[in-house]
C-alpha positions in Angstrom: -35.8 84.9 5.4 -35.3 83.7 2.0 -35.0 79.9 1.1 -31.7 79.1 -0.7 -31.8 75.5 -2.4 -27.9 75.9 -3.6 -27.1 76.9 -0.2 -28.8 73.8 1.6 -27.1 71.5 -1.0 -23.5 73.0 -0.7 -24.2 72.6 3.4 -25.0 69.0 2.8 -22.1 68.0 0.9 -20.0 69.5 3.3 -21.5 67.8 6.2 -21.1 64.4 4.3 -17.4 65.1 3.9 -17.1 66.0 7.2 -18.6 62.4 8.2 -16.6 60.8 6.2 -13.1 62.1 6.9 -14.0 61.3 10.7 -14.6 57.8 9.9 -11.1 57.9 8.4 -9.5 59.2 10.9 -11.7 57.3 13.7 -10.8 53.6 11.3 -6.9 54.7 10.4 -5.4 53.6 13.8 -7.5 50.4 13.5 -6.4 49.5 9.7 -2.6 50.5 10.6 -2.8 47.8 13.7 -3.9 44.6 11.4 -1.5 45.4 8.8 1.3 45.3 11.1 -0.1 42.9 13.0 0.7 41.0 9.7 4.1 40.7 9.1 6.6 38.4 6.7 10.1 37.5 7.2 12.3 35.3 4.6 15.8 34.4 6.0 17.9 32.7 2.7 20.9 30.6 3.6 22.2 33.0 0.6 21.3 36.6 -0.9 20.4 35.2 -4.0 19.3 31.5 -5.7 22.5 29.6 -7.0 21.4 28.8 -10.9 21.2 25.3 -9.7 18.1 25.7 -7.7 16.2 26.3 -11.0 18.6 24.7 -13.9 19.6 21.2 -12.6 23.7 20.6 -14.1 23.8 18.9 -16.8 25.6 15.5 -16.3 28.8 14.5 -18.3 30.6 11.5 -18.6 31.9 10.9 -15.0 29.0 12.4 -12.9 25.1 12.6 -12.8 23.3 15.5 -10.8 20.3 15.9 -9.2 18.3 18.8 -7.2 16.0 17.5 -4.5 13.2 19.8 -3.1 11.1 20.2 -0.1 8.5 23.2 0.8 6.8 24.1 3.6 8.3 22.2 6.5 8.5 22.9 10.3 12.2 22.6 10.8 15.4 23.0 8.6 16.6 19.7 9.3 13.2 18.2 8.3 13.3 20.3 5.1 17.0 18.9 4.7 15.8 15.4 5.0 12.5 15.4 2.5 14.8 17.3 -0.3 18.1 14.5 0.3 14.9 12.0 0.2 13.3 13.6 -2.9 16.9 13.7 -4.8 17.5 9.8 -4.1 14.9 9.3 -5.7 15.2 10.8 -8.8 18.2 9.0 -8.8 17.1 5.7 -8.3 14.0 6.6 -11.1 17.3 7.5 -13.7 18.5 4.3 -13.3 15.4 2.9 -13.9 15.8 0.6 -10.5 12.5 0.2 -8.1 14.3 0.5 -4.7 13.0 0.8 -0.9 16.2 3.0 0.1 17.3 4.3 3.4 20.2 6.5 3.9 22.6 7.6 7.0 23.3 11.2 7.5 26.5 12.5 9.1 27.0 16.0 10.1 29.9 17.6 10.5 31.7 21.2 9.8 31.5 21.0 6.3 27.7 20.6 6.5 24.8 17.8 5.7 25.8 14.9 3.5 24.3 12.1 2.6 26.5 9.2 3.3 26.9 6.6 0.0 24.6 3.7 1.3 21.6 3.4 -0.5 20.1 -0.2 -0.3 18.7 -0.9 -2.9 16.6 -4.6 -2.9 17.6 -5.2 0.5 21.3 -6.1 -1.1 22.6 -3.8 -3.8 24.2 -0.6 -2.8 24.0 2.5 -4.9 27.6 3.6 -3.7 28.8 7.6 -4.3 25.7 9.4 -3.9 27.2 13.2 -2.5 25.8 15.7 -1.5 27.8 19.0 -2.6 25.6 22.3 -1.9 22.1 23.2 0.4 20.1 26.2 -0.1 16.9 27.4 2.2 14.5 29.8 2.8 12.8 30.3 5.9 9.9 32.1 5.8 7.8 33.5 9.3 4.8 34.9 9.3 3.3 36.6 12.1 -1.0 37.6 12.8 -3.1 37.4 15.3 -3.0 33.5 15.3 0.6 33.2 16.4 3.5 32.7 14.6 4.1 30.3 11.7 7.4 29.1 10.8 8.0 27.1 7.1 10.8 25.9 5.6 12.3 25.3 1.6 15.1 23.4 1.1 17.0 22.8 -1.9 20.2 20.2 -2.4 22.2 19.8 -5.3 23.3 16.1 -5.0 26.0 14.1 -7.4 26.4 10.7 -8.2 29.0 8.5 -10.4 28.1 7.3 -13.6 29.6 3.7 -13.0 27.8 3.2 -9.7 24.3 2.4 -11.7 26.3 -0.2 -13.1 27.6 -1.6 -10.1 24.3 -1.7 -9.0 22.2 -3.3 -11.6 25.4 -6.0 -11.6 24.8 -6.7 -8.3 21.1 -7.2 -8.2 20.9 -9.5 -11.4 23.9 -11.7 -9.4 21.2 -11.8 -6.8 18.2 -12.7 -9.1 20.5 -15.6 -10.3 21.4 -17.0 -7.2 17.3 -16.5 -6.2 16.7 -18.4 -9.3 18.9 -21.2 -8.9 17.7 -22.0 -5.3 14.5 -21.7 -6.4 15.4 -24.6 -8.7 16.6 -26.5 -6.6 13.8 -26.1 -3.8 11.6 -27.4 -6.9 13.9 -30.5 -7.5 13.7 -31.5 -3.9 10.2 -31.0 -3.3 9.7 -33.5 -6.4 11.5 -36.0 -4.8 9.4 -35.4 -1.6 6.0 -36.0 -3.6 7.2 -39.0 -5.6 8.5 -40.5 -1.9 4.7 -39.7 -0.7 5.7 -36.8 1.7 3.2 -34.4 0.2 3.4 -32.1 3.6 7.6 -32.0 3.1 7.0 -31.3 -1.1 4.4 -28.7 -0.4 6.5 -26.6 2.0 9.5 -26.6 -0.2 7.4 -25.2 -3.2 6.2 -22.4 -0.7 9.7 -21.4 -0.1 10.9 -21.6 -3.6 8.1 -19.2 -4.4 9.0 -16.9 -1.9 12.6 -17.2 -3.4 11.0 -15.8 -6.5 9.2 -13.3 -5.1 12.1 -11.0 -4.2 12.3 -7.5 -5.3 15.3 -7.8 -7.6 13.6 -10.2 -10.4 12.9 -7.1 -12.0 16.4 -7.5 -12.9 16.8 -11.0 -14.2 18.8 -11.2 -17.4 16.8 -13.7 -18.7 13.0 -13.2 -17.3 11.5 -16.4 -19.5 13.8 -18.7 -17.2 12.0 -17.2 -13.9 8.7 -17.0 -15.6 8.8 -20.6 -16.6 9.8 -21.9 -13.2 6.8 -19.9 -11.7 4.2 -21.4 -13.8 5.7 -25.0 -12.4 5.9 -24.0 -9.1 2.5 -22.3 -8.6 1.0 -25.2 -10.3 3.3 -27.8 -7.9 1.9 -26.1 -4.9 -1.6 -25.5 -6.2 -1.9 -29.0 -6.5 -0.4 -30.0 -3.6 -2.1 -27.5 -1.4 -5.2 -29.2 -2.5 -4.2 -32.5 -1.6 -3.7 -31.5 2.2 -6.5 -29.0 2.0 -4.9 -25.8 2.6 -6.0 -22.9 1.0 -5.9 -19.5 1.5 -9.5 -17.1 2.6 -10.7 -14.6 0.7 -13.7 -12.6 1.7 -15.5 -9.7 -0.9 -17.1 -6.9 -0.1 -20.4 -6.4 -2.2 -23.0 -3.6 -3.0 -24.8 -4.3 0.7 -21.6 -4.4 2.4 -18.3 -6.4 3.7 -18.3 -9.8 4.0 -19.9 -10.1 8.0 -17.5 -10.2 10.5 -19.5 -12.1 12.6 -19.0 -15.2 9.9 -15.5 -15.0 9.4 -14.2 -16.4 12.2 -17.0 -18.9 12.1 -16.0 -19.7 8.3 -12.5 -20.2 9.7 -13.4 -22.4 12.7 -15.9 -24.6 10.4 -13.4 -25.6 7.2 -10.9 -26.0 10.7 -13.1 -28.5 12.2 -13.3 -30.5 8.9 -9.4 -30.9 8.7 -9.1 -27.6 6.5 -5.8 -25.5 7.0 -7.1 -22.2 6.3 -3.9 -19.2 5.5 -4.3 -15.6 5.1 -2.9 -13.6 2.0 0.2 -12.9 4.0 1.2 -16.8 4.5 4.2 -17.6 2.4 3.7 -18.9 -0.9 -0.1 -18.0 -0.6 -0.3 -16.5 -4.1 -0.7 -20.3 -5.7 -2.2 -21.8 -2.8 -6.0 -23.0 -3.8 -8.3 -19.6 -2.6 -11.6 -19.7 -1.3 -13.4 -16.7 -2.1 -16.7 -16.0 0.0 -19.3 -13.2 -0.5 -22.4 -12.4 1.8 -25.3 -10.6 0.1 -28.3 -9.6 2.3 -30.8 -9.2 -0.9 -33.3 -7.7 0.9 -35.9 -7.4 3.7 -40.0 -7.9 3.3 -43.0 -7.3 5.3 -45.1 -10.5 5.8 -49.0 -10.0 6.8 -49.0 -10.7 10.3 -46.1 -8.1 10.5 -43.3 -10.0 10.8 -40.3 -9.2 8.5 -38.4 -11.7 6.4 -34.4 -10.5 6.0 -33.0 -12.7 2.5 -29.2 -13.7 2.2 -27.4 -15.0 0.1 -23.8 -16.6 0.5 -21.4 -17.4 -2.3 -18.1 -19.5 -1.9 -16.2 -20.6 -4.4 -12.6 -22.7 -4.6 -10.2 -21.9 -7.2 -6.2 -21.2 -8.6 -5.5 -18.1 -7.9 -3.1 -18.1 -11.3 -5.2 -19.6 -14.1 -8.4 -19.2 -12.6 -9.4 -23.3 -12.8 -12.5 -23.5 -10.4 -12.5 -26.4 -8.2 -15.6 -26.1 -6.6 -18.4 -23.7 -6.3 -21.5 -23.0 -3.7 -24.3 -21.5 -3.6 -26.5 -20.9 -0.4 -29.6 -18.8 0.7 -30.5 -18.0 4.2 -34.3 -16.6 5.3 -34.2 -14.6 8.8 -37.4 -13.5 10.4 -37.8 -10.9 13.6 -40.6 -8.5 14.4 -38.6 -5.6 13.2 -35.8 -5.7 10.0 -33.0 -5.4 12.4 -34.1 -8.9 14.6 -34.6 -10.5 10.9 -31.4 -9.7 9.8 -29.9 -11.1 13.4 -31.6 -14.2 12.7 -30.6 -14.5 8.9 -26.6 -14.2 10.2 -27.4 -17.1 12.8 -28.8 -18.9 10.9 -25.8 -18.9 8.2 -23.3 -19.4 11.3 -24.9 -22.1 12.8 -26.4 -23.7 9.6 -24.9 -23.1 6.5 -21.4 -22.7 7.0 -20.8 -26.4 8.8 -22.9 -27.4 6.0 -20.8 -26.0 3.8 -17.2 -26.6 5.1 -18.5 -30.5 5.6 -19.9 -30.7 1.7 -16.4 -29.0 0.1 -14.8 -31.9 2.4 -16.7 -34.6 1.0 -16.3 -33.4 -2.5 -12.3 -33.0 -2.3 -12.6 -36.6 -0.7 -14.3 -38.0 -3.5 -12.5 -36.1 -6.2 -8.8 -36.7 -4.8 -8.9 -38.9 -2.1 -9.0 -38.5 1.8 -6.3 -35.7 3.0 -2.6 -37.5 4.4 -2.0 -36.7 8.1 1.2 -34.9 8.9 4.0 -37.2 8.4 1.9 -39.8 6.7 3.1 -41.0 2.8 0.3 -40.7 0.7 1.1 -42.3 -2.9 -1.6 -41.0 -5.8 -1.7 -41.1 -9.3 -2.2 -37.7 -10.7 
């Protein structure tokens, strides 16, 4: 029998074909199952995206308009609430007022509004805000995971010109009146100090600064006034703070670390002890209050030759105005701990700080205030000083 080479060829191209197509017939079933296993359904609240969705009206003389947004959420009324959320706010950024708002929806036949109460300041209303039309998308997907739902919401909200106006009028009259009781919080806690009642003086200064603190000073008509009166009263109750030793802690983190936990509470208990009244940030008035600013540095540990380990730290505290910077008093400390192992060393560095160097330290800022300014009144004690 004779060899045929074009023969053996043309056999093996047809047996390759034949391979192949049964792999496509064997995998077809297979690839037709994931794709439909696949599937995408959009439900719109409309056929087709009103030309508001993607060209916000253009506002006239009488009305201003907004389109808030939301995407992917799990519900429609979720969706509904982030885009009435997202439109107030681009209200509220037009009228160039910083506002914590909150709003109250009613529903009803007519659909989702947003009711006109949005607080602005705590006091000030932006009254009007409307909501006139909603549009969504809801979009499923189904695959093998399960079924996921998402939501897009549009809402094309209106809002009068004059209400801005209204607003901004409103929170300047509240600035004002903040202003003047501020004033006169100041004016009473002079007559407190000059009477020797340092405890009553200091305590009014902390609530006329509070009075300035207020939200709606952004709005003050005449911003020098309020400035002004916060340089006198920061440096009223800076000074006064000092002379009853209150002060407010501040502890900073450094390259090795946060200030120890373990000696912050002994920090607090030790400037306690020696007749200290210690705030946090949060107290009122704390932002002129005299701060004590303490940082804990472990520097390092070293092997010593009989294998012991010496763990270095070092502890910084310093007392100051937190608004011009003046520094009142500053100390420096260093603290050697020693174990068999760095981990013992550093134990004994911290106890040594707790049980050592902070009572050393809260009774030596003590003694220096006492020399400086004289010993700290009692409650309800006059104290007369020249200053």
């Amino acid at each position: 029998m004779l060899y045929c080479p074009k023969r053996t060829r043309r056999s093996r191209r047809v047996a390759l074909y034949a391979a192949l197509l049964t792999a496509v017939l064997f995998c077809l079933p297979w690839a037709k199952n994931a794709l439909c296993a696949q599937t995408v359904k959009v439900e719109r609240s409309a056929r087709s995206r009103p030309d508001w969705v993607t060209r916000v009206p253009e506002s006239d003389r009488r009305w201003m308009y907004f389109v808030g947004r939301a995407s992917g959420e799990a519900s429609l009324e979720a969706a509904e609430q982030d885009a009435a959320a997202d439109a107030v706010a681009q209200a509220v950024a037009a009228a160039g007022l910083s506002a914590a708002f909150s709003y109250e929806r009613l529903r009803s036949e007519a659909g989702f509004l947003l009711q006109d109460r949005l607080v602005l300041s705590g006091v000030a209303r932006l009254e009007g805000l409307k909501r006139l039309e909603t549009w969504y998308e809801k979009t499923t997907r189904q695959d093998a995971g399960g079924r996921k739902t998402a939501y897009e919401a549009h809402l094309l909200v209106r809002l009068p010109q004059d209400a801005l106006e209204k607003a901004r009028m409103k929170l300047e009259q509240e600035s004002s009146e903040r202003i003047s009781r501020a004033e006169s919080l100041l004016d009473q806690g002079k007559r407190m100090e000059h009477e020797g009642d340092i405890h009553s003086a200091l305590s009014l200064y902390r609530e006329a600064l509070e009075h300035l603190g207020g939200p709606s000073q952004a709005y003050l008509p005449e911003p020098s006034r309020r400035d002004e009166l916060a340089r006198e009263l920061g440096g009223a109750a800076f000074h006064s703070g000092l002379e009853l030793r209150t002060l407010v802690l501040r502890f900073d983190s450094s390259d090795s670390g946060p200030f120890p936990e373990v000696l912050r509470q002994t920090l607090y208990s030790s400037i306690l002890l020696e007749g200290f009244s210690p705030l946090t940030d949060s107290a009122a008035g704390a932002a002129a209050l005299p701060r004590l600013r303490a940082e804990c540095v472990r520097a390092g540990v070293t092997a010593l030759e009989d294998g012991f380990k010496v763990c270095l730290w070092n502890l910084s505290l310093q007392l100051s105005s937190p608004v011009s910077g003046e520094m009142v008093a500053s100390f420096d400390y260093t603290a050697k701990g020693f174990g068999p192992d760095e981990t013992r060393a550093t134990q004994d560095g911290l106890r040594k700080i707790r049980l050592e160097t902070l009572p050393r330290f809260a009774r030596e800022l003590r003694e220096r205030l006492d020399l400086t300014l004289g010993p700290a009144p009692a409650a309800g004690d006059k104290f007369f000083f020249a200053r």
